[in-house]
C-alpha positions, 0 to 999 in steps of 0.5 A: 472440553473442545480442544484448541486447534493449533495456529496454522502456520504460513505455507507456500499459500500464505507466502504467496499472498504476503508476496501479493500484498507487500507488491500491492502495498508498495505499488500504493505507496509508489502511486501516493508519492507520485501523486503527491508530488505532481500536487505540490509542483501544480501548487508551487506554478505562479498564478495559480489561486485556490479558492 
């Protein structure tokens, strides 16, 4: 039979990239909330129309 290979656990590698994804997920975040934002103040500017 072919023996099960033990999970790898998160070394100073894996924490390194957890680091980079948690600053790039909130980066995002930060990015869609301002994004958001500046759209619902252009759609709240009298005299604008959408068609």
């Amino acid at each position: 039979m072919a023996e099960k290979k033990s999970p790898k656990k998160h070394g100073q590698s894996g924490s390194a990239r957890e680091d980079r994804l948690k600053a790039a997920l909130k980066a995002n975040l930060a990015r869609r909330k301002a994004q958001a934002k500046a759209r619902s103040a252009q759609d709240d500017r009298p005299g604008q129309h959408k068609d």
